[in-house]
C-alpha positions in Angstrom: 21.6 14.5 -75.3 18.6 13.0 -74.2 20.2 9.8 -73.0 23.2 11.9 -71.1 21.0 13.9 -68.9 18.8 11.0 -67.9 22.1 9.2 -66.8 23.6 11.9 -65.1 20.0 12.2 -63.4 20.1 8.5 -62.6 23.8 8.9 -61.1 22.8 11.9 -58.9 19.6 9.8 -57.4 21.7 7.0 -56.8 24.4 8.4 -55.0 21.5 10.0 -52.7 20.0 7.0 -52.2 23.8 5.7 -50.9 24.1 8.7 -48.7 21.1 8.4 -47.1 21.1 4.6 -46.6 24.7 5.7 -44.7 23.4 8.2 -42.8 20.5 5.4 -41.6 23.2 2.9 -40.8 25.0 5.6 -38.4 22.2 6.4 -36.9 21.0 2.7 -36.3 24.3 2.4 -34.7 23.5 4.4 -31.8 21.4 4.8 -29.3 17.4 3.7 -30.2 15.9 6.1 -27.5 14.3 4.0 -24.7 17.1 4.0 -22.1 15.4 7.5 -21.3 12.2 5.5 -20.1 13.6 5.6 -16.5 13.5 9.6 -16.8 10.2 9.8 -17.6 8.8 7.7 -15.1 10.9 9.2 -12.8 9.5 12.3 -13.8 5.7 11.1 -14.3 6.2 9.6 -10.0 7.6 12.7 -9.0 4.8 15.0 -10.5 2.4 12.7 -8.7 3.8 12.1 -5.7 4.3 9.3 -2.9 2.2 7.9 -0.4 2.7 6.2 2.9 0.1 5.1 6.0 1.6 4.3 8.7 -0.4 2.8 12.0 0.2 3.1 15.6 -0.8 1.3 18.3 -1.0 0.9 22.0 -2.5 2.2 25.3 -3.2 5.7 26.0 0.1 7.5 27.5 3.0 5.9 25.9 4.1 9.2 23.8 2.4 8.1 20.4 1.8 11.3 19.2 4.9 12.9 20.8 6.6 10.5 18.8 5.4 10.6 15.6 5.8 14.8 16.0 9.7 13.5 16.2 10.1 11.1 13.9 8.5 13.4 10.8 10.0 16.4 12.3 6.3 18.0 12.1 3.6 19.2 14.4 0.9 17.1 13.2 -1.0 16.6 16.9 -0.3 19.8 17.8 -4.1 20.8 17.5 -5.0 17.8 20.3 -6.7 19.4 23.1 -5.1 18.2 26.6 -8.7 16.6 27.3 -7.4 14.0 24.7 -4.7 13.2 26.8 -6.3 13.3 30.6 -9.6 11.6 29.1 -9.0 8.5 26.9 -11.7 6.8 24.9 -12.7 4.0 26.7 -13.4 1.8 23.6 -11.5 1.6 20.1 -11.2 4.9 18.1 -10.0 5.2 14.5 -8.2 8.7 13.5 -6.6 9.5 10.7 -4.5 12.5 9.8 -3.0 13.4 6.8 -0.2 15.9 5.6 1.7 16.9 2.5 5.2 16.7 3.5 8.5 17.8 0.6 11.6 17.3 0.4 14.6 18.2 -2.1 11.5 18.2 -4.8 10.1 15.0 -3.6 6.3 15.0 -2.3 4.7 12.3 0.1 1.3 12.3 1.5 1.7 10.9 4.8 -1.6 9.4 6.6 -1.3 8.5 10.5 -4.0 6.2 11.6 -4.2 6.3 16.0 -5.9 4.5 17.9 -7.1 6.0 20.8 -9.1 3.6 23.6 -6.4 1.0 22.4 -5.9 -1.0 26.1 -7.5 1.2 28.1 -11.0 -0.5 28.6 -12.2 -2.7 31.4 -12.4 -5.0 29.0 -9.2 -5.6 26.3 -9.7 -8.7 24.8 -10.9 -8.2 21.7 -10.0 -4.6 21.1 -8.0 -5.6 18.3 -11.1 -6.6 16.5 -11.8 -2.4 15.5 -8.4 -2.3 14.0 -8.7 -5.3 11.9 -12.0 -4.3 10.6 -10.6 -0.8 9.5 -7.4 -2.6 7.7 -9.9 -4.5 5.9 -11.8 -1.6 4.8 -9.1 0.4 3.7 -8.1 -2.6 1.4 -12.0 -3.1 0.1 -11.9 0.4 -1.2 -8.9 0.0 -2.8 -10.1 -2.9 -4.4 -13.4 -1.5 -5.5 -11.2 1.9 -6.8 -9.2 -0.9 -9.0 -12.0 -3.2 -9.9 -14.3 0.0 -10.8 -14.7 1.5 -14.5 -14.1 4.7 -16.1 -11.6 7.5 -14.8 -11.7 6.2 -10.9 -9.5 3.3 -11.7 -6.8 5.6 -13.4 -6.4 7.3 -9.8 -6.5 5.2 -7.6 -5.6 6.1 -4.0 -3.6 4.0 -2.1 -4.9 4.3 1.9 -3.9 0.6 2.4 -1.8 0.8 5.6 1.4 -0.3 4.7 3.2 -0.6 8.2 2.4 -0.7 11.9 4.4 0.4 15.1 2.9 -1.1 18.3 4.2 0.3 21.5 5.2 -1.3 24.3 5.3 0.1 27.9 8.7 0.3 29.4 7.2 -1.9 32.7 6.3 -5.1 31.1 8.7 -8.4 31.1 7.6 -10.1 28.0 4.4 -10.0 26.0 1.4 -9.9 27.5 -2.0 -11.7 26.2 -3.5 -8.4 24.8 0.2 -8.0 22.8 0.0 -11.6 21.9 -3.5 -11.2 20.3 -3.0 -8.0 18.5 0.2 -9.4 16.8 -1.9 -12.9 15.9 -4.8 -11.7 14.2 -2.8 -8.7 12.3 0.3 -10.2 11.8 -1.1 -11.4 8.4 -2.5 -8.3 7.6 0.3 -5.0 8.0 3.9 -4.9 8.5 4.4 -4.6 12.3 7.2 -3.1 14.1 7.3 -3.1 18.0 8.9 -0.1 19.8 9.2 -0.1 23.6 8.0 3.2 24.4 9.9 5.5 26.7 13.2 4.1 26.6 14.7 6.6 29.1 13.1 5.1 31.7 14.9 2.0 31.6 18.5 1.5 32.6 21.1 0.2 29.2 20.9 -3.3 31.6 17.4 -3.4 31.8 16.5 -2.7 28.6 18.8 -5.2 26.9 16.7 -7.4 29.5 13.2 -6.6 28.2 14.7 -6.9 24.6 16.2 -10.5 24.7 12.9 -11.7 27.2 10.2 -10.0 24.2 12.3 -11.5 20.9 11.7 -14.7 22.9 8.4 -14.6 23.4 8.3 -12.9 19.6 9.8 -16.6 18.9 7.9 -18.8 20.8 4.3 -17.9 20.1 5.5 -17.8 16.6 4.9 -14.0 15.7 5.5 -13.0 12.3 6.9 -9.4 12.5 7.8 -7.4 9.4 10.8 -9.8 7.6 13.6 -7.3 6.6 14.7 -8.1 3.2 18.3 -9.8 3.0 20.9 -7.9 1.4 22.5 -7.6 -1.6 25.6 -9.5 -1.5 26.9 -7.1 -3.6 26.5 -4.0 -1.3 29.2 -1.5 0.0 30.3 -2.4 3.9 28.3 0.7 5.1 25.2 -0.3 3.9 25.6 -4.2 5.4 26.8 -2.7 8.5 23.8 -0.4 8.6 20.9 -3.8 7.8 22.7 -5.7 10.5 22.3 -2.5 13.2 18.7 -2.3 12.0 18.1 -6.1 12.8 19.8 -6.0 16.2 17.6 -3.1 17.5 14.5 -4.6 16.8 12.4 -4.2 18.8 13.4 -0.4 19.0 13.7 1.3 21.9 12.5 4.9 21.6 11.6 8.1 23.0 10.2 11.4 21.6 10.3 15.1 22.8 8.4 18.3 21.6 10.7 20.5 23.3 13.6 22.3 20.7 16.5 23.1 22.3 19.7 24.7 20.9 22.7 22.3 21.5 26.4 23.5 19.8 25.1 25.4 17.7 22.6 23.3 16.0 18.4 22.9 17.0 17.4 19.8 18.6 14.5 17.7 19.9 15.9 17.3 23.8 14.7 16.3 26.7 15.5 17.5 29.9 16.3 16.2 33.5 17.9 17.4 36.9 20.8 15.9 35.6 20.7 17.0 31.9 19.8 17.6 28.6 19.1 14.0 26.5 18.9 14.5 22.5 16.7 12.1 21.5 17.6 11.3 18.3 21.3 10.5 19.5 22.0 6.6 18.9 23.5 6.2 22.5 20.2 6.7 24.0 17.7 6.0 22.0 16.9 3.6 18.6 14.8 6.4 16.7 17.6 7.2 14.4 17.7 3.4 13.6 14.1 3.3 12.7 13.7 6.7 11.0 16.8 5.2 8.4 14.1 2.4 7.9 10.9 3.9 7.5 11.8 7.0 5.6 14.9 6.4 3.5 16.0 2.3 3.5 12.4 0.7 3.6 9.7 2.7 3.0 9.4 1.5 -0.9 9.9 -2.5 0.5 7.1 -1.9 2.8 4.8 -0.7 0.9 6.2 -3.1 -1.8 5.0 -6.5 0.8 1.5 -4.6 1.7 1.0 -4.6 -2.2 2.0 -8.3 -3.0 1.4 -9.8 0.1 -1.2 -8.8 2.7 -3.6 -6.8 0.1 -3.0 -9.9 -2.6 -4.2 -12.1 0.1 -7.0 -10.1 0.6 -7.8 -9.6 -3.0 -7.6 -13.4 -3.4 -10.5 -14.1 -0.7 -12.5 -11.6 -2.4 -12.6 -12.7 -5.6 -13.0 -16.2 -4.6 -15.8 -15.7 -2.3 -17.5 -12.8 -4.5 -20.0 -14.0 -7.2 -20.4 -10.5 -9.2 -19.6 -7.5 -8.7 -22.8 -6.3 -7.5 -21.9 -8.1 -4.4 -18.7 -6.3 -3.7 -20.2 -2.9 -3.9 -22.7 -4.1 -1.4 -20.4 -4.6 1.1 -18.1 -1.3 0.6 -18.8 1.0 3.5 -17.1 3.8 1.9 -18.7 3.7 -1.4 -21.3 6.9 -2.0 -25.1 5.1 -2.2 -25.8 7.1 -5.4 -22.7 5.5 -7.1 -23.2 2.2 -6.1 -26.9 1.9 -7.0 -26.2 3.5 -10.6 -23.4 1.2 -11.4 -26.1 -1.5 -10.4 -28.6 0.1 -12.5 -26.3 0.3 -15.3 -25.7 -3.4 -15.0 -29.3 -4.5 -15.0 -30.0 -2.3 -18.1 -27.1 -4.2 -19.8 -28.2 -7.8 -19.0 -31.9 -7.1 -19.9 -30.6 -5.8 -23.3 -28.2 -8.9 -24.2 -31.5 -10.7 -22.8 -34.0 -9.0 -25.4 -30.9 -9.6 -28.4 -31.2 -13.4 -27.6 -35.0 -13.6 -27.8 -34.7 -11.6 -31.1 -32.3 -14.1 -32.4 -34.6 -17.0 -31.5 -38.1 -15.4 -32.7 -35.8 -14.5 -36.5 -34.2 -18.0 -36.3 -37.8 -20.2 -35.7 -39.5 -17.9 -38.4 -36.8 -18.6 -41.0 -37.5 -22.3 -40.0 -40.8 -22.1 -40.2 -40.7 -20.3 -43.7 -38.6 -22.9 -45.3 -41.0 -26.1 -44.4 -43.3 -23.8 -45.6 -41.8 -23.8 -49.1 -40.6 -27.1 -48.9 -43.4 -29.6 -46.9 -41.2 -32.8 -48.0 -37.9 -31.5 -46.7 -36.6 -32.7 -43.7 -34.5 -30.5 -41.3 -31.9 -32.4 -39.6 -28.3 -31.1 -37.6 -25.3 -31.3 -39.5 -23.7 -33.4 -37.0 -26.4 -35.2 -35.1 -30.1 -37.4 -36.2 -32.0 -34.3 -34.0 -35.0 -32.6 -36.3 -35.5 -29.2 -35.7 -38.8 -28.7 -33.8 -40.1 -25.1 -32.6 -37.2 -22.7 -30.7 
């Protein structure tokens, strides 16, 4: 009786065992689990957020802030007192505004960096130095924020500027020296775009004009502007058609307007003349639907993708190559609170003099165990393992 229940036991554990090593085949047979790691990052970016800095430069009057008001379909400058306008810096300004912007669930912190006094001094020729120095700084801090220890490297904040537009005035007839020296000493540093600025000035003929006569000069002082990735042979027609339109209207010819008008039924940003009402964001007239497709939904990501691994790698590069230690990098960080910077140096020193004092405790236990031994034994020699060297005191 004995031996029939234990086999009956034994048949009922084995054909569990069976079942269950079934069930684990079936379920090895399907899906693992990862392929859901593109949901949770896409979950994890969208709880945090996106950022962007964008850059603009050029001389006082050329509807900067007008236009970035139209392009973000915002009121960021609309605190600027009219003194701002009638009474330009005469040297190099840096301002930077910031605002939360969201759409269909998606949140980006867009920064706008002006430079008022751009052009308008006596003297222009170096005011490009300002702006340079400022792109610089913007990627030091990053770099400290990345290089640094503890929670600040976890949250980094990203206020590299990933793109400029410089504007052009409608009058010129190629590039002029103070365009031609920006664009060489930054063109290494941000992604520039040129705009010609007030395009309704200009007749279709002229402008066409101006276009061909500045991509020229683009090509024969050998300005590097922002390289448009190629694309994917394996794109629909619309979006190839769409790339090639993009390239053709650089540079882009725009114009802005912070006057809403109500056209057919729908709101729109308009400007007006004796003759008529011109919508600006209409593609006949004006190239700011062209570079609002680029900056905001076809190559935002690929800008700030070639500020990353390009300019700010480049950057990185010549700082870790010309940096002995890290104590010289915080020196240099303009941004950087004075309390933090001299604690982390504090820090530092307390941790060299320690692994200083472990040495010298090492040595003084090391030359007393020597000593001790030729103590013992006077007739001993003490000799290296690999070399004829006697010890002698550490």
């Amino acid at each position: 009786m004995a031996t029939d229940s234990f086999e009956r036991q034994t048949r009922r554990s084995g054909s569990g065992r069976r079942r269950k090593c079934t069930d684990l085949q079936s379920t090895s047979n399907e899906t693992i689990g990862f392929s859901t790691l593109p949901d949770q990052i896409h979950r994890k970016t969208l709880k945090r957020g996106f950022e962007f800095t964008l850059m603009v430069v050029g001389e006082h009057g050329l509807g900067k802030s007008t236009f970035i008001n139209t392009l973000f379909m915002t009121e960021l400058y609309a605190d600027r007192p009219p003194s701002a306008r009638l009474h330009p810096p005469k040297t190099v300004e840096i301002e930077t505004r910031s605002v939360e912007l969201e759409e269909k669930g998606v949140k980006l912190r867009l920064t706008v960096v002006d430079t008022p006094g751009f052009g308008d001094g006596m003297n222009s020729s170096e005011c490009w130095k300002p702006i340079l120095d400022f792109i610089d700084q913007q990627f030091l801090k990053y770099f400290q924020a990345e290089t640094s220890f503890g929670i600040e490297r976890k949250y980094v904040q990203d206020q590299r500027v990933h793109c400029c537009l410089y504007f052009l005035p409608p009058s010129i007839r190629g590039l002029r020296p103070i365009d031609r020296d920006f664009l060489h000493h930054l063109q290494h540093k941000v992604n520039i775009i040129p705009v010609i600025a007030k395009a309704d000035t200009l007749l279709k003929s002229e402008l066409t004009a101006l276009k061909k006569q500045l991509l020229n000069d683009i090509d024969k002082y050998g300005v590097q502007l922002y390289d448009f990735p190629e694309g994917d042979p394996e794109q629909d027609e619309d979006s190839q058609t769409l790339d090639k339109a993009l390239r053709e209207s650089i540079p882009f010819a725009i114009m802005g307007s912070n006057t809403t008008l109500e056209s057919n039924g729908r709101k729109i940003r308009a400007r007006t003349y004796p003759w008529g009402v011109v919508d600006v964001e209409d593609s006949k007239y004006s190239d700011l639907p062209h570079l609002r497709e680029m900056l905001c939904k076809t190559h935002l990501q690929d800008l700030k993708d070639i500020t990353s691994d390009l300019h700010y790698e480049s950057f990185r590069a010549q700082q870790l190559l010309g940096k002995k230690n890290l104590n010289d990098i915080y020196e240099d960080d303009p941004y950087e609170n004075v309390e933090v910077k001299y604690k982390t140096i504090q820090q530092k020193d307390e941790q060299i003099r320690d692994m200083k004092q472990q040495i010298l405790d090492m040595q003084q236990k090391l030359s007393s165990n020597i000593n001790e031994y030729q103590t013992i034994n006077p007739s001993v020699e003490i000799e290296r393992s690999n070399s004829g060297e006697r010890f002698t005191k550490i």
